[in-house]
N, CA, C and O atoms as a GROMACS GRO file, in nm:
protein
  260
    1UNK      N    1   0.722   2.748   6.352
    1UNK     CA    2   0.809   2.702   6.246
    1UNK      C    3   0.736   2.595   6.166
    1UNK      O    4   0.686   2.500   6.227
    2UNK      N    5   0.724   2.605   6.014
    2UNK     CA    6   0.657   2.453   5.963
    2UNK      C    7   0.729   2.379   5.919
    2UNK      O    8   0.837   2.403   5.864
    3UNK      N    9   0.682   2.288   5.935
    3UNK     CA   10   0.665   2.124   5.930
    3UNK      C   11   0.791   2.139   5.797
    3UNK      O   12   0.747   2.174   5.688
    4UNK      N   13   0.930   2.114   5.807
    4UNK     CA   14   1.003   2.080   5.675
    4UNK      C   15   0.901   1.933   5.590
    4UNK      O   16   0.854   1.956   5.479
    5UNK      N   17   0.895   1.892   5.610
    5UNK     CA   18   0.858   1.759   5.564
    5UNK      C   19   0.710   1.767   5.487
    5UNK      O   20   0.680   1.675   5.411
    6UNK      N   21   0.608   1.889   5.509
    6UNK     CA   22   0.490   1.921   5.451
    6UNK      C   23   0.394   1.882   5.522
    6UNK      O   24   0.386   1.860   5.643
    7UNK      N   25   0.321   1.874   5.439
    7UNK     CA   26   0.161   1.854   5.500
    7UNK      C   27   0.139   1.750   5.588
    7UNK      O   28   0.125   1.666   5.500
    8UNK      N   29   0.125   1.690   5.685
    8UNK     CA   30   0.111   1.511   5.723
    8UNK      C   31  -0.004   1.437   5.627
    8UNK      O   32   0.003   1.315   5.613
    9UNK      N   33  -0.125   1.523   5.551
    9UNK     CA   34  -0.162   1.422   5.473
    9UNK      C   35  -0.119   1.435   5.350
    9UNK      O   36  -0.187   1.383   5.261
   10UNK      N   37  -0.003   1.502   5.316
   10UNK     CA   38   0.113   1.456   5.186
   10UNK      C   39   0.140   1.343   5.211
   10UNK      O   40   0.094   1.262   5.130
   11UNK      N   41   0.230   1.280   5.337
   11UNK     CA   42   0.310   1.187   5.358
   11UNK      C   43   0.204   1.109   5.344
   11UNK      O   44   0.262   1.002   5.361
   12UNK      N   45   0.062   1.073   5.321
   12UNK     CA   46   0.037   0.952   5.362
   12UNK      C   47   0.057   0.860   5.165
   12UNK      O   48   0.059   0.926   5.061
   13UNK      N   49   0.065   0.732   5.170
   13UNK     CA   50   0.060   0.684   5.033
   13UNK      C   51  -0.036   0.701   4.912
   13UNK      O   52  -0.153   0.670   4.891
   14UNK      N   53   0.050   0.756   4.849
   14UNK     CA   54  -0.121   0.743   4.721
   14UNK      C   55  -0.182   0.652   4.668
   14UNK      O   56  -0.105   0.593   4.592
   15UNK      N   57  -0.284   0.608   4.668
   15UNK     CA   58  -0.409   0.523   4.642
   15UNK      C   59  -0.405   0.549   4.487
   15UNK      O   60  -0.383   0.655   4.430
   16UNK      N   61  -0.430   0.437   4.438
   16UNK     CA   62  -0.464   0.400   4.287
   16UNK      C   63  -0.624   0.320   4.272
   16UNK      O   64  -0.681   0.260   4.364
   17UNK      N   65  -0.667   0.336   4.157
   17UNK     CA   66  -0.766   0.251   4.073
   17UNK      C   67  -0.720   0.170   3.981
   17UNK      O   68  -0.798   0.108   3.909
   18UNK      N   69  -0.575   0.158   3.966
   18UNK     CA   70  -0.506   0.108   3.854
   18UNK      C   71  -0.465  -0.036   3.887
   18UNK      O   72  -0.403  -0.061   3.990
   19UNK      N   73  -0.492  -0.109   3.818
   19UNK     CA   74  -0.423  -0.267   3.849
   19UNK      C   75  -0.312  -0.291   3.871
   19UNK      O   76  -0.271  -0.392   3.930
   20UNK      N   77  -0.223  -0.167   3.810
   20UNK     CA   78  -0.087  -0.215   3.853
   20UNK      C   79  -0.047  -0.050   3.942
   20UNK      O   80  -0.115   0.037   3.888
   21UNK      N   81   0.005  -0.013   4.012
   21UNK     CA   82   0.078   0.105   4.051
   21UNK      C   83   0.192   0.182   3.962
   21UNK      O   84   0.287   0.130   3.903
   22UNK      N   85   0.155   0.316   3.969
   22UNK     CA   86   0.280   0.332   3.870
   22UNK      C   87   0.348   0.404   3.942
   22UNK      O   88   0.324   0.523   3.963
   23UNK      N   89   0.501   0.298   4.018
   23UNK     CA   90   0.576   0.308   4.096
   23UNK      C   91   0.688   0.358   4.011
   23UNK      O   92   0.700   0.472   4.058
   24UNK      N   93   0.758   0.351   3.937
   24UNK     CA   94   0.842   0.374   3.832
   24UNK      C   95   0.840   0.481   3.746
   24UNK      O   96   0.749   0.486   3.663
   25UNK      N   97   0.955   0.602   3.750
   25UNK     CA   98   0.972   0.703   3.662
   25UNK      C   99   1.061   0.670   3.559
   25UNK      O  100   1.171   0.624   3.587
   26UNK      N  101   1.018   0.695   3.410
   26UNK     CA  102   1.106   0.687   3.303
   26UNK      C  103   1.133   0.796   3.230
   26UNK      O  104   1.030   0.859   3.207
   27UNK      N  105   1.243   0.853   3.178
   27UNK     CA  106   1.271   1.000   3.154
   27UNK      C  107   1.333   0.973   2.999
   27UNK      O  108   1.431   0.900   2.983
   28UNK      N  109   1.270   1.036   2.898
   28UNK     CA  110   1.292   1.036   2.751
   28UNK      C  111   1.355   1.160   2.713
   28UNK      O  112   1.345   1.258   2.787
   29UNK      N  113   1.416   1.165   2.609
   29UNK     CA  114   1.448   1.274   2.522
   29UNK      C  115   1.359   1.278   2.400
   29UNK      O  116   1.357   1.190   2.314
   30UNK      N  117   1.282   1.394   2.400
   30UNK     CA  118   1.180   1.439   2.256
   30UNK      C  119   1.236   1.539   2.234
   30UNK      O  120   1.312   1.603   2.306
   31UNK      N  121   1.182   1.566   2.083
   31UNK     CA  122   1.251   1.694   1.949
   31UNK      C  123   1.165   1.819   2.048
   31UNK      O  124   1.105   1.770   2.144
   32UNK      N  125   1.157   1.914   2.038
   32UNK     CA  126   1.118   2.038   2.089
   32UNK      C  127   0.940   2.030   1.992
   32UNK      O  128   0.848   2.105   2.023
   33UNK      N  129   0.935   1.975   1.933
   33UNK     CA  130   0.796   1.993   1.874
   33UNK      C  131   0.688   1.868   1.925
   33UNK      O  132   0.565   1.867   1.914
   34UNK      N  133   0.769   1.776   1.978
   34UNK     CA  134   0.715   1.663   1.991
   34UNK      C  135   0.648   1.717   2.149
   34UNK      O  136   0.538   1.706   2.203
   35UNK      N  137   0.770   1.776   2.183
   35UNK     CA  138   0.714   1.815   2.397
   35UNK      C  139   0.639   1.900   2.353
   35UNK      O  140   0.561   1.920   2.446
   36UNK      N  141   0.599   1.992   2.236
   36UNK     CA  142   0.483   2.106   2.229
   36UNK      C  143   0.373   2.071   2.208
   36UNK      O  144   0.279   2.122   2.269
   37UNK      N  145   0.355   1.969   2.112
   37UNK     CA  146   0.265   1.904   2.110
   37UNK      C  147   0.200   1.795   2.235
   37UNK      O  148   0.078   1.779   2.245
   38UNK      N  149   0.310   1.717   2.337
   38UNK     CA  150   0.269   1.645   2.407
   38UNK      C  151   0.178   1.781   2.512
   38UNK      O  152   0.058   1.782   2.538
   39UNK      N  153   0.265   1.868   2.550
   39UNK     CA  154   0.199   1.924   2.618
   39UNK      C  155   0.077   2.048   2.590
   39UNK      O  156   0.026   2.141   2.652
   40UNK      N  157   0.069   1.992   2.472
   40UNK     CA  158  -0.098   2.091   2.414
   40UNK      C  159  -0.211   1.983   2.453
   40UNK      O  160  -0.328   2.010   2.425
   41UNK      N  161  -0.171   1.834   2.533
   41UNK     CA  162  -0.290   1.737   2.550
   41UNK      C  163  -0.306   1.772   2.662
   41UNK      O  164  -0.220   1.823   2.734
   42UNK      N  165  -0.443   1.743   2.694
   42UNK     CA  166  -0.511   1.778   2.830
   42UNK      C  167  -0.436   1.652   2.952
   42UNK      O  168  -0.417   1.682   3.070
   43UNK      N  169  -0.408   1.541   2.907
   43UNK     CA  170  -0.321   1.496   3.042
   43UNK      C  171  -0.186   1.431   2.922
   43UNK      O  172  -0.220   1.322   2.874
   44UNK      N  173  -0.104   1.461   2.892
   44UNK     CA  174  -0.002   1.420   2.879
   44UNK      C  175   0.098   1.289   2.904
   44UNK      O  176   0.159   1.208   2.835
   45UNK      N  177   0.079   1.312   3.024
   45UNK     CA  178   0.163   1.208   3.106
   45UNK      C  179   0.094   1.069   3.055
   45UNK      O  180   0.176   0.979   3.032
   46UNK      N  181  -0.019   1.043   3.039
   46UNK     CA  182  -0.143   0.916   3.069
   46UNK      C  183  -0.126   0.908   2.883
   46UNK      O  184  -0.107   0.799   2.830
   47UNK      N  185  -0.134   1.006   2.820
   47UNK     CA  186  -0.134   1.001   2.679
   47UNK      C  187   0.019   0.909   2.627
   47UNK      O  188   0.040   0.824   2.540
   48UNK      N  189   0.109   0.982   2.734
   48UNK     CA  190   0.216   0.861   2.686
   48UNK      C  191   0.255   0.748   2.764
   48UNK      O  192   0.368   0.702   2.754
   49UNK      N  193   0.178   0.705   2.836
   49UNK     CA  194   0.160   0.546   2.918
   49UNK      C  195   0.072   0.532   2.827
   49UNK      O  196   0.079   0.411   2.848
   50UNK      N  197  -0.008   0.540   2.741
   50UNK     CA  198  -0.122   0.448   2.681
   50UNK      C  199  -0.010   0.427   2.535
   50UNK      O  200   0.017   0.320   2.479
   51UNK      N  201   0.026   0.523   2.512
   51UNK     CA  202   0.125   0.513   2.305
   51UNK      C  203   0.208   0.389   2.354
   51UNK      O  204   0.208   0.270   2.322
   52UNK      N  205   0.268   0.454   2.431
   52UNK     CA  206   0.382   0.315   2.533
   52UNK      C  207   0.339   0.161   2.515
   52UNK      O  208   0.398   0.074   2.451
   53UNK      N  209   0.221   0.150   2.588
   53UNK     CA  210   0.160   0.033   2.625
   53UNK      C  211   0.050   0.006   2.490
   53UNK      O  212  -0.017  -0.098   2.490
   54UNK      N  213   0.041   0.079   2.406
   54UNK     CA  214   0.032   0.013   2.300
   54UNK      C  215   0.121  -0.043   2.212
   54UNK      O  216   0.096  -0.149   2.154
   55UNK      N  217   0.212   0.012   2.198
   55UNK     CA  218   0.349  -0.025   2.139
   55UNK      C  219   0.402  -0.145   2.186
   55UNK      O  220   0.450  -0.224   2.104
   56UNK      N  221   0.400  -0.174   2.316
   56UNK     CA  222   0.389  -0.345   2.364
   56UNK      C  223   0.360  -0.422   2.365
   56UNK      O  224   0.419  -0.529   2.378
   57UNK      N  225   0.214  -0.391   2.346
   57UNK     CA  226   0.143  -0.478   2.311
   57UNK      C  227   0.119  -0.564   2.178
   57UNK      O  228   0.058  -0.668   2.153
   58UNK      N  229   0.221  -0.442   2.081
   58UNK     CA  230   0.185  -0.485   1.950
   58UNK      C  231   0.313  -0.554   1.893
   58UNK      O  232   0.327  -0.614   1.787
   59UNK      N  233   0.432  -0.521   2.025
   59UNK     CA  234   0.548  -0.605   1.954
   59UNK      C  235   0.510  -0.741   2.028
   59UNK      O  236   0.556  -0.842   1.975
   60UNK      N  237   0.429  -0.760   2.148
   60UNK     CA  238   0.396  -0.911   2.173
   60UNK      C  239   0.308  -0.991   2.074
   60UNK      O  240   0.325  -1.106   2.034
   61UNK      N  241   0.222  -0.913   2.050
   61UNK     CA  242   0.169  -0.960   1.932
   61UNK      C  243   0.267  -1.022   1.810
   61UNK      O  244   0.262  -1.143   1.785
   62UNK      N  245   0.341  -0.949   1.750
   62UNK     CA  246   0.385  -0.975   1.649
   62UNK      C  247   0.523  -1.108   1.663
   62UNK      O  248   0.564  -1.192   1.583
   63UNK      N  249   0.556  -1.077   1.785
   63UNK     CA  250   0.630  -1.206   1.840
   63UNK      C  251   0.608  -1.345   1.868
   63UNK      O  252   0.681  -1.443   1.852
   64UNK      N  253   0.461  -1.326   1.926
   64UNK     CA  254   0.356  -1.437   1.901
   64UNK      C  255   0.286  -1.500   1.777
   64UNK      O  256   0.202  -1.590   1.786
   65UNK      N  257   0.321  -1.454   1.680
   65UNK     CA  258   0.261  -1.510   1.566
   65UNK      C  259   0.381  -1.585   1.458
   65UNK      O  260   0.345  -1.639   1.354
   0.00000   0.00000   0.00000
């Protein structure tokens, strides 16, 4: 019978290179052209953590001045 639970080296934690962990899921609503396009990029997901985190960066900016 297998393992309900999967692989044992599924369960173990995933390892990052990233300074911060990205522990946190956030779930958006896009137009149907916008998800066609997101998903014609070769990583997607990382394409919209970087638009994101530029966008933050630039309202701190502008808050700061």
């Amino acid at each position: 019978m297998p393992n309900p639970k999967g692989k044992p080296e599924n369960l173990q934690p995933l390892s990052t290179d990233r300074e911060e962990p990205l522990t946190k899921t956030l779930t958006i609503r896009v137009s149907e052209s916008m998800y066609t396009e997101l998903k014609a990029k070769d990583n997607s997901a990382e394409y919209c953590r970087e638009a994101i985190q530029e966008k933050l960066d630039r309202d701190k900016q502008s808050k700061s001045e």
